[in-house]
FIKOLZA-1660 file (N, C-alpha, C; in steps of 0.1 Angstrom, whole numbers, plus 5000, padded with zeros to 4 digits):
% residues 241
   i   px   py   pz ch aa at
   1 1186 4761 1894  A  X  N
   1 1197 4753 1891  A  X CA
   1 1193 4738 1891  A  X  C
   2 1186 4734 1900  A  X  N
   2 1178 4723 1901  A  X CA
   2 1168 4720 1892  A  X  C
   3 1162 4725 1883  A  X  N
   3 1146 4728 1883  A  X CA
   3 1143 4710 1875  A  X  C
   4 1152 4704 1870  A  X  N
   4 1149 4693 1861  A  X CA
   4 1152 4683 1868  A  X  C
   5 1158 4685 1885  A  X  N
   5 1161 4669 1890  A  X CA
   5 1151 4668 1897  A  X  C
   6 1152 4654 1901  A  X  N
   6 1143 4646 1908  A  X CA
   6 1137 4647 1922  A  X  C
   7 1130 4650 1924  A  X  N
   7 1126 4658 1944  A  X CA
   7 1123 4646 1950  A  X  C
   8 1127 4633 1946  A  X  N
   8 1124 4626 1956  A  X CA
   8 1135 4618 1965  A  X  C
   9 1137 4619 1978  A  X  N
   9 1144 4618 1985  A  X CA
   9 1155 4604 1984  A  X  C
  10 1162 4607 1984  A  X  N
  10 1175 4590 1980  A  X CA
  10 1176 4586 1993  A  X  C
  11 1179 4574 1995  A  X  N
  11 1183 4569 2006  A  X CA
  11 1194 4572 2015  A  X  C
  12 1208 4574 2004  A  X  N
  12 1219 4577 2014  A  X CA
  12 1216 4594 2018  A  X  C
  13 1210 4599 2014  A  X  N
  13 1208 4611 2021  A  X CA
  13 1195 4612 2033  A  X  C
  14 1191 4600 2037  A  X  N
  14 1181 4603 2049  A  X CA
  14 1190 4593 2062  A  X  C
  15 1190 4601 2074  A  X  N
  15 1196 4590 2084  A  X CA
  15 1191 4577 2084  A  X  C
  16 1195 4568 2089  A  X  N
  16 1193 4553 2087  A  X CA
  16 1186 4546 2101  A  X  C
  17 1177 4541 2103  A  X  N
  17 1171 4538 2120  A  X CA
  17 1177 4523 2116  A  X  C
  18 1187 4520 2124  A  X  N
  18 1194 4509 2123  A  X CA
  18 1189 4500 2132  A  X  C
  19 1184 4503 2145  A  X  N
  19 1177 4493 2157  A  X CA
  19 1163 4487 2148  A  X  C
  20 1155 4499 2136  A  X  N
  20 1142 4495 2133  A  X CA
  20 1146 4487 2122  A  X  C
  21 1155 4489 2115  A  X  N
  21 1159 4483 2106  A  X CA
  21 1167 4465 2108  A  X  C
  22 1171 4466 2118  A  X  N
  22 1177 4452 2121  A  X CA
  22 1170 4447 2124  A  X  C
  23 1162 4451 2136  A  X  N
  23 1146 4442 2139  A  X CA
  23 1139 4435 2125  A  X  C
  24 1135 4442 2120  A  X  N
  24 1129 4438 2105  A  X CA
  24 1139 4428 2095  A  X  C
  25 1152 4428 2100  A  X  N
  25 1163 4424 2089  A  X CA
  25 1160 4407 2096  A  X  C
  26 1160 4407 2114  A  X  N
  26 1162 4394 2118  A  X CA
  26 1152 4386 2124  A  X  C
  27 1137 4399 2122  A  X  N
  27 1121 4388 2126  A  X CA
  27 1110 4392 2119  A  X  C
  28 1118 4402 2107  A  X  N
  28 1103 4408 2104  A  X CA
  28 1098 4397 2096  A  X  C
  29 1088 4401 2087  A  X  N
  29 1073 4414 2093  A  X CA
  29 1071 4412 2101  A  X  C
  30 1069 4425 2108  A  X  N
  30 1062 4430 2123  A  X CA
  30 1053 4434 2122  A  X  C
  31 1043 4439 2133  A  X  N
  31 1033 4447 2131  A  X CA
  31 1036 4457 2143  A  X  C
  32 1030 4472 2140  A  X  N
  32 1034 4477 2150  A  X CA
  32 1030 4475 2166  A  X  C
  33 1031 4466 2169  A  X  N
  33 1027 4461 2182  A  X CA
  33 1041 4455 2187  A  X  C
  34 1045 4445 2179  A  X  N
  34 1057 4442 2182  A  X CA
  34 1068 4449 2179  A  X  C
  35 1069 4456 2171  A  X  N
  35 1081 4467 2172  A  X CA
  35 1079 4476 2182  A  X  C
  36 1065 4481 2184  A  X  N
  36 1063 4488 2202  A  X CA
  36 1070 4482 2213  A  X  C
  37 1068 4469 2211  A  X  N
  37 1078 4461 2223  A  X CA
  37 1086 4458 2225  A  X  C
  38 1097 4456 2210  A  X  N
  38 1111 4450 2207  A  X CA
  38 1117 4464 2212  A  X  C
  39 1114 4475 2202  A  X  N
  39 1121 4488 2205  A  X CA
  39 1120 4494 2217  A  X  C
  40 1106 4492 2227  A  X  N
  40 1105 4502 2237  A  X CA
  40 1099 4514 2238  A  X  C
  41 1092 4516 2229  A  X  N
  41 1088 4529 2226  A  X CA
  41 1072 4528 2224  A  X  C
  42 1068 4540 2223  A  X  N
  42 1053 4542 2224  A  X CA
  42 1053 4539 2206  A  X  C
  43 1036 4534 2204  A  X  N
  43 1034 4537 2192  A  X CA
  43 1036 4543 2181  A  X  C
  44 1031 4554 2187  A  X  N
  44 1030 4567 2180  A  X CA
  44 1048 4571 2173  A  X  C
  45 1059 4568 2184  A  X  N
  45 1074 4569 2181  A  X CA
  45 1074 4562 2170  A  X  C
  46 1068 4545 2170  A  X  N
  46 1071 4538 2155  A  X CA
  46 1071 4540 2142  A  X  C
  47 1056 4545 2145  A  X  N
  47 1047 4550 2134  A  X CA
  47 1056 4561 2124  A  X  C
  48 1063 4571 2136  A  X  N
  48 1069 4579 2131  A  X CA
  48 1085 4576 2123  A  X  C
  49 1089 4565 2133  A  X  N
  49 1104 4557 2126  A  X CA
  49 1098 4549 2112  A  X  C
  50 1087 4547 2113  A  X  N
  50 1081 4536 2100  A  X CA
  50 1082 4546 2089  A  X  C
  51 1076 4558 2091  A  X  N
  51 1072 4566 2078  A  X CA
  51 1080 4570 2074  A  X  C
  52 1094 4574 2080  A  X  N
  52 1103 4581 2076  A  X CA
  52 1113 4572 2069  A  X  C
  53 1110 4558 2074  A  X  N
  53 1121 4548 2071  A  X CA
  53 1110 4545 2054  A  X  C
  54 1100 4546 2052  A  X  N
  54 1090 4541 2043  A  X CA
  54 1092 4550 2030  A  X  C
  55 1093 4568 2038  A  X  N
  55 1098 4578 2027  A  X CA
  55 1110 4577 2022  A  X  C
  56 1119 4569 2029  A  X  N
  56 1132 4568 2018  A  X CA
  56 1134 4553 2012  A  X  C
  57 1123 4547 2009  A  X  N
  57 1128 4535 2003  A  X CA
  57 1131 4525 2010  A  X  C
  58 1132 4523 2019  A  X  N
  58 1143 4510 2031  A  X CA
  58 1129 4502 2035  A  X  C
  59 1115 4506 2037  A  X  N
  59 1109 4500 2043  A  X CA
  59 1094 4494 2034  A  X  C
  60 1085 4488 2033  A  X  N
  60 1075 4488 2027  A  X CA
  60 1066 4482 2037  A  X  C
  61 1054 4486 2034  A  X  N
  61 1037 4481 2042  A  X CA
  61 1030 4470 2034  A  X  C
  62 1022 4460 2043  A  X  N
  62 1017 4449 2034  A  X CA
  62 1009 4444 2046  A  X  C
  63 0996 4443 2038  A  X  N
  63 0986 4436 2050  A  X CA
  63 0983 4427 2054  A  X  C
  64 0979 4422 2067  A  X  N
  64 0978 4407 2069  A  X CA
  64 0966 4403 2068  A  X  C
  65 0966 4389 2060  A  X  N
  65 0955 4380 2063  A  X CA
  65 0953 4376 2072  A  X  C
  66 0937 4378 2069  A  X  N
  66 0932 4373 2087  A  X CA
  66 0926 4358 2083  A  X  C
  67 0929 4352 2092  A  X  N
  67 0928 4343 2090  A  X CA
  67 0913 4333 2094  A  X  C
  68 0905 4345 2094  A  X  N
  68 0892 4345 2095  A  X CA
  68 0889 4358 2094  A  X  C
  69 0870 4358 2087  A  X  N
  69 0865 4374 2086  A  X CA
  69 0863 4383 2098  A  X  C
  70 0865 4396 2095  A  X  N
  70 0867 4400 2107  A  X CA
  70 0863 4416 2107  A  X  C
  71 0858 4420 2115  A  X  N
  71 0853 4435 2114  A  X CA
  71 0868 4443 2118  A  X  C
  72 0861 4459 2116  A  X  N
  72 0874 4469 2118  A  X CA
  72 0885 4472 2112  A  X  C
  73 0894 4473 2113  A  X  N
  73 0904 4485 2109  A  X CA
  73 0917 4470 2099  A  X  C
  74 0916 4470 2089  A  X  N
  74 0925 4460 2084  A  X CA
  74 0939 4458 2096  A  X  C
  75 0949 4449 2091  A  X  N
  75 0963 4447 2101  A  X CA
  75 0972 4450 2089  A  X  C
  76 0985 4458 2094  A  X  N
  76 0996 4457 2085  A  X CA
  76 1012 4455 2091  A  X  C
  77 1015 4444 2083  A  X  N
  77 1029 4447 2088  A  X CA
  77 1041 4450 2082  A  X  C
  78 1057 4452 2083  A  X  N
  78 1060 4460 2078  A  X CA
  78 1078 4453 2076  A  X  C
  79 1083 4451 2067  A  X  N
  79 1093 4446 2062  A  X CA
  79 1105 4456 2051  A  X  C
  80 1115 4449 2051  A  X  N
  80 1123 4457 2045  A  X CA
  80 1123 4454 2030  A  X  C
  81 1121 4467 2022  A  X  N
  81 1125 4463 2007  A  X CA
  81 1141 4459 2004  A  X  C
  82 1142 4455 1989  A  X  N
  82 1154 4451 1987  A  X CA
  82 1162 4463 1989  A  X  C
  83 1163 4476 1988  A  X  N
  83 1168 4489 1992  A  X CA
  83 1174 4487 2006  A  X  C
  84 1162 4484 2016  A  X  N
  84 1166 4481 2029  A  X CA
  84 1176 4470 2030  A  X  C
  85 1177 4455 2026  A  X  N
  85 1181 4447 2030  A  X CA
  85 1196 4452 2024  A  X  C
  86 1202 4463 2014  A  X  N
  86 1211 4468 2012  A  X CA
  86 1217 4475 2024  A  X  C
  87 1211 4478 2033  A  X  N
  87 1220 4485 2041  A  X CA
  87 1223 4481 2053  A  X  C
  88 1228 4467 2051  A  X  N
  88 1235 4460 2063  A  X CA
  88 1246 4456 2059  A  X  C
  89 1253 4463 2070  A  X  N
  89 1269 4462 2068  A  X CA
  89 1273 4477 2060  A  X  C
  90 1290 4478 2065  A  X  N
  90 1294 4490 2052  A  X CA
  90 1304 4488 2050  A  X  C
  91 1310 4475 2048  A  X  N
  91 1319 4469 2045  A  X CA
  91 1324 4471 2025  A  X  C
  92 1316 4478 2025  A  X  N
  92 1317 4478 2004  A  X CA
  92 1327 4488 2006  A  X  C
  93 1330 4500 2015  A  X  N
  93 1345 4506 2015  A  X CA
  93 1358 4499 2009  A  X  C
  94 1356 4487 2020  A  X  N
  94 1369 4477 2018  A  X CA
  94 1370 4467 2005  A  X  C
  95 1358 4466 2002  A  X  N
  95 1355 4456 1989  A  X CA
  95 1359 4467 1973  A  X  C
  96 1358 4481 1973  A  X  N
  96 1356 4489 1969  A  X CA
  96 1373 4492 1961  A  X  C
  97 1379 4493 1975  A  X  N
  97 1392 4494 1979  A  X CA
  97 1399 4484 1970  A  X  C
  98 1398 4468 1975  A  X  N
  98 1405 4461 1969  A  X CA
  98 1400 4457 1949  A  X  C
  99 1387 4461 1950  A  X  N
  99 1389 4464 1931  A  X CA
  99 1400 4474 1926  A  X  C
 100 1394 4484 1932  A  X  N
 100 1402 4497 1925  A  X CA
 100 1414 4493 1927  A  X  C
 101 1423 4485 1935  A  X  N
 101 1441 4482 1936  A  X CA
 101 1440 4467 1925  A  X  C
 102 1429 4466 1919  A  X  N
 102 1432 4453 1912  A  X CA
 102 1433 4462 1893  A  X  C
 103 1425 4469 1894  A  X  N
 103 1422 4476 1881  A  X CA
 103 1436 4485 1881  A  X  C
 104 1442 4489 1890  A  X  N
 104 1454 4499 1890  A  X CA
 104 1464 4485 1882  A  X  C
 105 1462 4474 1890  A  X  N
 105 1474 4468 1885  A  X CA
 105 1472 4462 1871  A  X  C
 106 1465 4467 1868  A  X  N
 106 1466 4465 1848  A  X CA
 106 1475 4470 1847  A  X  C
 107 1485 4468 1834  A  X  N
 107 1498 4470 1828  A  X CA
 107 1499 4480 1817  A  X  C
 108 1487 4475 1810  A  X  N
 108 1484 4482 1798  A  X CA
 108 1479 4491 1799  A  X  C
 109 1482 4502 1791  A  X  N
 109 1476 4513 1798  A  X CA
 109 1462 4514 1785  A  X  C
 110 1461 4511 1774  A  X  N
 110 1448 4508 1769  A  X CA
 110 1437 4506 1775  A  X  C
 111 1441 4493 1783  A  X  N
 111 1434 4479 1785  A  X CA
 111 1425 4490 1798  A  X  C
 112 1437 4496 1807  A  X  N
 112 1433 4503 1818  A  X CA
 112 1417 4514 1817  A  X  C
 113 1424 4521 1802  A  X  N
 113 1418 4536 1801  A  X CA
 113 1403 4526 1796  A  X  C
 114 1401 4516 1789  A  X  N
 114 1391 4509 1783  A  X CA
 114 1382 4502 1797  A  X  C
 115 1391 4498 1807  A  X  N
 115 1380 4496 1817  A  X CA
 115 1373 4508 1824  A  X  C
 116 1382 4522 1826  A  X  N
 116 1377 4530 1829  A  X CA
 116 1366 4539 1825  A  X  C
 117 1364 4534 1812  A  X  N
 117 1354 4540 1800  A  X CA
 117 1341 4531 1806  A  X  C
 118 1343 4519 1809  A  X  N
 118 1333 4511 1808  A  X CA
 118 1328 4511 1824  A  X  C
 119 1334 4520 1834  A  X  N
 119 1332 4515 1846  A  X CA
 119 1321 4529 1846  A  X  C
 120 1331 4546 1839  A  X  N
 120 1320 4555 1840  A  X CA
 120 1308 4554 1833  A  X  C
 121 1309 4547 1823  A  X  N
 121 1295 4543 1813  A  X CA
 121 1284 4531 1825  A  X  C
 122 1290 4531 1832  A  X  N
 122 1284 4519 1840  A  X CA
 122 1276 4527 1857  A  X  C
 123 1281 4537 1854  A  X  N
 123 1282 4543 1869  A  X CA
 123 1272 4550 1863  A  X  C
 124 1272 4555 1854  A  X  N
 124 1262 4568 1846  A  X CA
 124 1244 4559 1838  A  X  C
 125 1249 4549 1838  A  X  N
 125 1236 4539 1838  A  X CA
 125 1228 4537 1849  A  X  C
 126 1237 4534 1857  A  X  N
 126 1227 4538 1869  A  X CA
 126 1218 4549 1875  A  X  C
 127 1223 4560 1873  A  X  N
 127 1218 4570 1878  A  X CA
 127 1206 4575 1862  A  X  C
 128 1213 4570 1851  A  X  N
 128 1209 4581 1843  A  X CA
 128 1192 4584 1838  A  X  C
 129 1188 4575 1843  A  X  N
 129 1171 4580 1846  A  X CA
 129 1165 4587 1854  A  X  C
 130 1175 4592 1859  A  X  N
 130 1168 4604 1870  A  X CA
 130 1174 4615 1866  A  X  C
 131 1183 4618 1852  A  X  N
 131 1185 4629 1850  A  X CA
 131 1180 4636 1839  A  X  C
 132 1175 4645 1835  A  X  N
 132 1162 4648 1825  A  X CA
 132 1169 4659 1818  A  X  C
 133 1167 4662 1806  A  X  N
 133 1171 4679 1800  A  X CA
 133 1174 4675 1781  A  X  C
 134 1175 4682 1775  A  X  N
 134 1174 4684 1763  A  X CA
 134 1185 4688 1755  A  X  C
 135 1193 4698 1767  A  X  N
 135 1206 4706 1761  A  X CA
 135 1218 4698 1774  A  X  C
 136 1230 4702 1767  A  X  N
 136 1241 4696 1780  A  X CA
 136 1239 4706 1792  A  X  C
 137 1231 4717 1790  A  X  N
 137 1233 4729 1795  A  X CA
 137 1219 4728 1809  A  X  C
 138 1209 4723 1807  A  X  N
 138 1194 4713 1811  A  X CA
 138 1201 4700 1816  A  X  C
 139 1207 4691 1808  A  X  N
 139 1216 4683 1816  A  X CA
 139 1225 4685 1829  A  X  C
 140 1233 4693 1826  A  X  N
 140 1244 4698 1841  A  X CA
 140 1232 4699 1852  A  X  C
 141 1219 4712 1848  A  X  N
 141 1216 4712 1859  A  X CA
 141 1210 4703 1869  A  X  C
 142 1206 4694 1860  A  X  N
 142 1199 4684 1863  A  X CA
 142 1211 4671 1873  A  X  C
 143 1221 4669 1869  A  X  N
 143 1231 4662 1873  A  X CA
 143 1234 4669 1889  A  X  C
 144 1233 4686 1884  A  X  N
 144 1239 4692 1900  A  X CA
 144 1226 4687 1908  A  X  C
 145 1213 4686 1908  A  X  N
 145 1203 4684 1915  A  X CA
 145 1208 4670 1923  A  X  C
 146 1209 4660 1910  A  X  N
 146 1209 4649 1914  A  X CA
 146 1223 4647 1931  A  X  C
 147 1233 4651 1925  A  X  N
 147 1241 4649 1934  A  X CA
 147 1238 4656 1945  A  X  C
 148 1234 4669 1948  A  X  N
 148 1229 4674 1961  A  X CA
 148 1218 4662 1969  A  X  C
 149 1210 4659 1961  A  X  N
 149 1199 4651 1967  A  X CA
 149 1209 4636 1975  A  X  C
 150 1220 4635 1970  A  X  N
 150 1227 4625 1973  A  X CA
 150 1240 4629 1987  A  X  C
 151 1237 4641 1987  A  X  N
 151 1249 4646 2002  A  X CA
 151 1259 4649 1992  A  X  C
 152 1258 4653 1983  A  X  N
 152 1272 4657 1976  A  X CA
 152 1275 4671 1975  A  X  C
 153 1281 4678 1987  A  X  N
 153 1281 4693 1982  A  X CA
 153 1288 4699 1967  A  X  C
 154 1278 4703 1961  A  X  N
 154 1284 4706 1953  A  X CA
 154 1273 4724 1947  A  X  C
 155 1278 4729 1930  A  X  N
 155 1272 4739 1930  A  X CA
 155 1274 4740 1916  A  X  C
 156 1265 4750 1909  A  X  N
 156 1270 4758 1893  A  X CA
 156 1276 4769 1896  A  X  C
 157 1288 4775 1890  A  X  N
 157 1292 4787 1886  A  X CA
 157 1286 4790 1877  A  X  C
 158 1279 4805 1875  A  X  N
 158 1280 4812 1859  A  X CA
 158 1285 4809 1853  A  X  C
 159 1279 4814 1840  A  X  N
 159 1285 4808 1827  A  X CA
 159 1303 4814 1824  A  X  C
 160 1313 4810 1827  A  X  N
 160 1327 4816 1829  A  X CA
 160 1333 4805 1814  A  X  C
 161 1326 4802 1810  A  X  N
 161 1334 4796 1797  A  X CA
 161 1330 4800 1781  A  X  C
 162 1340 4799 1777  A  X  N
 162 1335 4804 1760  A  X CA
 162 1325 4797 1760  A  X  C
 163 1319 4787 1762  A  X  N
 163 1309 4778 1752  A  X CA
 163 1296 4786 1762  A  X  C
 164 1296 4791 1771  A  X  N
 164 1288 4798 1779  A  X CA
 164 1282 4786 1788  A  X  C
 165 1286 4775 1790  A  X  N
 165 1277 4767 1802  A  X CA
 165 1284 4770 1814  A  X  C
 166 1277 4770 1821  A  X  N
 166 1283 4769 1837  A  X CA
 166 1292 4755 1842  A  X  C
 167 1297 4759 1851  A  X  N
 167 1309 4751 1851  A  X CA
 167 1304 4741 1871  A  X  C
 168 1305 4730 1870  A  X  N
 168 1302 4721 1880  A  X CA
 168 1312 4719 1891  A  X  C
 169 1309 4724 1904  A  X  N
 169 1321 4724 1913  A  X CA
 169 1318 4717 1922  A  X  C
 170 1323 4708 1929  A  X  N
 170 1321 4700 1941  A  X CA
 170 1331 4702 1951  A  X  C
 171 1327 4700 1961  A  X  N
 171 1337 4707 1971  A  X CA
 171 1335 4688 1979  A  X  C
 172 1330 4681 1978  A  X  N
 172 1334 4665 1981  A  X CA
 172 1336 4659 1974  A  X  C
 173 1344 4648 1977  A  X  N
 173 1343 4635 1966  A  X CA
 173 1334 4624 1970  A  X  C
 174 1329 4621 1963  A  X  N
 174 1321 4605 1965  A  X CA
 174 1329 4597 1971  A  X  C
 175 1342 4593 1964  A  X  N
 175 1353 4581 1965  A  X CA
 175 1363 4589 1973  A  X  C
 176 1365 4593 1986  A  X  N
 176 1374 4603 1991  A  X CA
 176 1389 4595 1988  A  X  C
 177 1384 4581 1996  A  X  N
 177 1395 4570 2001  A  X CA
 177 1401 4563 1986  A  X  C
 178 1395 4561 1975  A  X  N
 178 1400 4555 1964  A  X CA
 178 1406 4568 1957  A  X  C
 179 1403 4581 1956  A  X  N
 179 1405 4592 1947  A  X CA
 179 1422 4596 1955  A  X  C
 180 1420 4594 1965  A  X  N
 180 1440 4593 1975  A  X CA
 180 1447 4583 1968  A  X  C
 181 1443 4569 1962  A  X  N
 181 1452 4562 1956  A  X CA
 181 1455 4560 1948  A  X  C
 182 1441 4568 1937  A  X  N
 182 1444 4568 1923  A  X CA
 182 1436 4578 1916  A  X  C
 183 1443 4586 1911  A  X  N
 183 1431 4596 1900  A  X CA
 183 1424 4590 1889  A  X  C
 184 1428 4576 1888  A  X  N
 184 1421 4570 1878  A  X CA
 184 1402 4572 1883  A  X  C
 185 1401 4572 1894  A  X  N
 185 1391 4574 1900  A  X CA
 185 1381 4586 1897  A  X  C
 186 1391 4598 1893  A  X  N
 186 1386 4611 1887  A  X CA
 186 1380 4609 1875  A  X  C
 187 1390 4605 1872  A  X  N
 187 1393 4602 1852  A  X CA
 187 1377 4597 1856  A  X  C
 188 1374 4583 1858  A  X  N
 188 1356 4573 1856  A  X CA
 188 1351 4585 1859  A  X  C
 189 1352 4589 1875  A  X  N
 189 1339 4604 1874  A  X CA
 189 1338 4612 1862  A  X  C
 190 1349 4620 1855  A  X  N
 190 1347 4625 1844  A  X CA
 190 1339 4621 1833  A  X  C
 191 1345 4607 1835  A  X  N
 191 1338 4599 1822  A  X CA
 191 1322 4600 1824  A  X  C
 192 1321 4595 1839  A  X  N
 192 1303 4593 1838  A  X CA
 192 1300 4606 1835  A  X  C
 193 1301 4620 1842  A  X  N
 193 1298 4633 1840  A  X CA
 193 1297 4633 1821  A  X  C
 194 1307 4632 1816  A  X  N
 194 1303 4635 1797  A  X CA
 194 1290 4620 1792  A  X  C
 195 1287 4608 1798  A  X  N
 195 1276 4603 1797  A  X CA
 195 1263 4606 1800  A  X  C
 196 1263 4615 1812  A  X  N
 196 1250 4618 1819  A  X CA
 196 1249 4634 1808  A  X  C
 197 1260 4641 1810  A  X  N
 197 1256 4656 1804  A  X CA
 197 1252 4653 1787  A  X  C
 198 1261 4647 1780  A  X  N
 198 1260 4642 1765  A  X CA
 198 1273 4651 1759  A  X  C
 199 1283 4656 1765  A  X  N
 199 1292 4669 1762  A  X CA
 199 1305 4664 1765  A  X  C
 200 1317 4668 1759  A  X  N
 200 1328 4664 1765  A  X CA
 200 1332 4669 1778  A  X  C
 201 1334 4665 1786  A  X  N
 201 1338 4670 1810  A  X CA
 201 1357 4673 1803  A  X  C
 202 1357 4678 1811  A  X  N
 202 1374 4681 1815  A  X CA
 202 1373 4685 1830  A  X  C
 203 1384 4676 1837  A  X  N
 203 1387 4683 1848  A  X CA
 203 1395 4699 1853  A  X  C
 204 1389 4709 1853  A  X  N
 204 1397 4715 1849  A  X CA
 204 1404 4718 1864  A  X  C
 205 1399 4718 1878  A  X  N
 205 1407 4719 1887  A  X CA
 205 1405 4706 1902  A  X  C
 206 1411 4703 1907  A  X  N
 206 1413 4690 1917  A  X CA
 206 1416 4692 1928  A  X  C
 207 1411 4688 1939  A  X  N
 207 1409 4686 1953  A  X CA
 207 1422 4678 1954  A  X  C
 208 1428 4672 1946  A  X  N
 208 1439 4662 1951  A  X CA
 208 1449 4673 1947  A  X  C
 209 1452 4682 1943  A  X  N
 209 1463 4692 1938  A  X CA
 209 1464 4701 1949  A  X  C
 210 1452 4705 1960  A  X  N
 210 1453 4712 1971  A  X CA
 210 1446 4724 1971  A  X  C
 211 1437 4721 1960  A  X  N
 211 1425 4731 1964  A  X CA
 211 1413 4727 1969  A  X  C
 212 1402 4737 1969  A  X  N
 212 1391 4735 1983  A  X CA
 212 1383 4728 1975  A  X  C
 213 1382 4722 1960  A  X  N
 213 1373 4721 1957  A  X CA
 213 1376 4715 1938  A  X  C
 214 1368 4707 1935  A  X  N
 214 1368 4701 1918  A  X CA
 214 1361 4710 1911  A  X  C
 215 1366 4715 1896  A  X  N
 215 1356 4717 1889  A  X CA
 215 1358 4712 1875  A  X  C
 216 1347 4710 1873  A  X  N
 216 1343 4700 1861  A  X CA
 216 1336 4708 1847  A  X  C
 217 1344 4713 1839  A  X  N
 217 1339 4720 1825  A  X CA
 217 1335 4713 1814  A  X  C
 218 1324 4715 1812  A  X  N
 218 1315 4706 1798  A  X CA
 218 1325 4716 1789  A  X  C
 219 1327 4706 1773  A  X  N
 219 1334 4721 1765  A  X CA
 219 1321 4722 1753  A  X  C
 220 1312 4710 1751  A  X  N
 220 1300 4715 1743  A  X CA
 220 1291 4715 1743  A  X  C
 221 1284 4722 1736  A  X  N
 221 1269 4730 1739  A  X CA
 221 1261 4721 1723  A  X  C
 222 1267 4711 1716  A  X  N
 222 1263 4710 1707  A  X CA
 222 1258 4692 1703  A  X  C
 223 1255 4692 1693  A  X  N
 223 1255 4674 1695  A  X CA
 223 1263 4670 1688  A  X  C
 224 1271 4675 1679  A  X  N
 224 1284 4671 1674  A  X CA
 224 1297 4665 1686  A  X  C
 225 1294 4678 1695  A  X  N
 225 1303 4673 1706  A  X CA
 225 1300 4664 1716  A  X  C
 226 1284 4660 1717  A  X  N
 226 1279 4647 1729  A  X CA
 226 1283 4636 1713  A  X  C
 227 1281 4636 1698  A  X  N
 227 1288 4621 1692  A  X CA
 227 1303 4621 1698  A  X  C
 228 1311 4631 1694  A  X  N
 228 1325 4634 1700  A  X CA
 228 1325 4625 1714  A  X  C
 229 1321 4624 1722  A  X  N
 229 1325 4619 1735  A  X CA
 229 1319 4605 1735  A  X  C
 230 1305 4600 1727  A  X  N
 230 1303 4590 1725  A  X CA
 230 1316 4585 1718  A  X  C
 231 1319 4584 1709  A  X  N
 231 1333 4579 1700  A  X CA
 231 1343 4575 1708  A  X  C
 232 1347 4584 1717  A  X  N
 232 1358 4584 1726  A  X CA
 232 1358 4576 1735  A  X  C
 233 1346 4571 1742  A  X  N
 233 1342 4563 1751  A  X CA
 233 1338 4552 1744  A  X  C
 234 1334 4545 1735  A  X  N
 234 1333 4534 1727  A  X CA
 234 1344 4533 1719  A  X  C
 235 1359 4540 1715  A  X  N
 235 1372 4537 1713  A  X CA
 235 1379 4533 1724  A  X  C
 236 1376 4534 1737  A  X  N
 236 1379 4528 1746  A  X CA
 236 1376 4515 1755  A  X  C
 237 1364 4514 1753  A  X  N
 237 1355 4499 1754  A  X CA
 237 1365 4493 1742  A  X  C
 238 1364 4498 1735  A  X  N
 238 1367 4484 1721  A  X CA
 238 1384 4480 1723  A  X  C
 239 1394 4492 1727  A  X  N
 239 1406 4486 1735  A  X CA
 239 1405 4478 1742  A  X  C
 240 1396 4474 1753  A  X  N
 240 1396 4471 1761  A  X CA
 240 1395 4453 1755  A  X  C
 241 1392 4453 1748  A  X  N
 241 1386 4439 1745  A  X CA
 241 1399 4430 1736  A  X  C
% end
């Protein structure tokens, strides 16, 4: 189901070492000597918080000049990539929050559906280089990969639709707290899903209606139907303006 996504580990899905990571945020570069000391712990503990914080992105290695020649084992120390310096604070909940109550209070309902086109086309830009495949059908699976790799429980059903693709179920939301205030929130996820697959999405069932779970139906298997959704989504950008 996976076979086309990406195996390399995302950030929000690895725990976060926040003590190793603040140290770095407010004296790094360190070298492991001084994180042995700041933290309290044996080397070897570092070494092990360093690589794991290094396997997801938050941390990078870089050697130091010596400031004369010098025999032996080079020096390295160890600072936060821009990845890392992203995960101080989690205040983007609340920042998050007050967009989405600003885009609700649009009037127009055009103007609305046109930002929403441009917010899923925007959300699907981001990701969409890590999603690989040929067909919408290579696509989904690739999308289901992607979001597992991200803590998103989700899964494929057999093919249960005329067009014979399998159908995308998630049993979380990304947006728990914005998707309670507005389905418009669905609708963008939709939208990015028909950008990433190339296929028209329909929601066909919702976690906000009181079931255990979303599922998400591509309706085509063709590329008539990924121009179809292109169209749709660029008649809505051009409202918007």
């Amino acid at each position: 189901m996976t076979r086309n996504a990406s195996t390399a580990p995302h950030p929000s899905s690895q725990p976060i070492d926040r003590p190793l990571l603040e140290l770095l945020r407010c004296e790094g570069p360190l070298e492991i000597g001084d994180l042995t000391t700041a933290l309290g712990v044996t080397a070897t503990a570092v070494r092990q918080r360093l690589r794991r914080a290094i396997d997801s992105g938050l941390v990078a290695r870089e050697q130091v000049a010596a400031d004369q020649p010098r025999r032996g084992r080079p020096r390295y120390a160890y600072r936060l990539t821009a990845a890392g310096r992203e995960t101080a604070g989690d205040n983007f909940r609340d920042l998050a929050s007050v967009l989405w109550t600003e885009v609700r209070s649009i009037r127009e309902p055009a103007i609305r559906r046109g930002l929403l086109g441009r917010i899923g086309k925007a959300l699907a830009d981001r990701c969409g280089d890590q999603v690989s495949g040929a067909t919408p059908r290579e696509r989904l699976e690739s999308v289901a990969g992607l979001l597992q790799q991200r803590a998103i429980s989700c899964r494929l059903e057999p093919e249960t639709t005329p067009n014979g693709l399998p159908v995308l179920v998630t049993h979380s939301c990304p947006y728990p707290e914005l998707a309670e205030q507005d389905r418009g929130v669905c609708a963008a996820e939709r939208m990015m899903l028909e950008d990433l697959v190339g296929a028209p999405v329909r929601l066909a069932d919702c976690r906000l209606d009181g079931g255990d779970c979303c599922r998400f139906v591509a309706d085509g298997d063709n590329q008539s139907a990924a121009a179809a959704s292109e169209n749709r989504r660029r008649a809505m950008v051009q409202q918007a303006r």
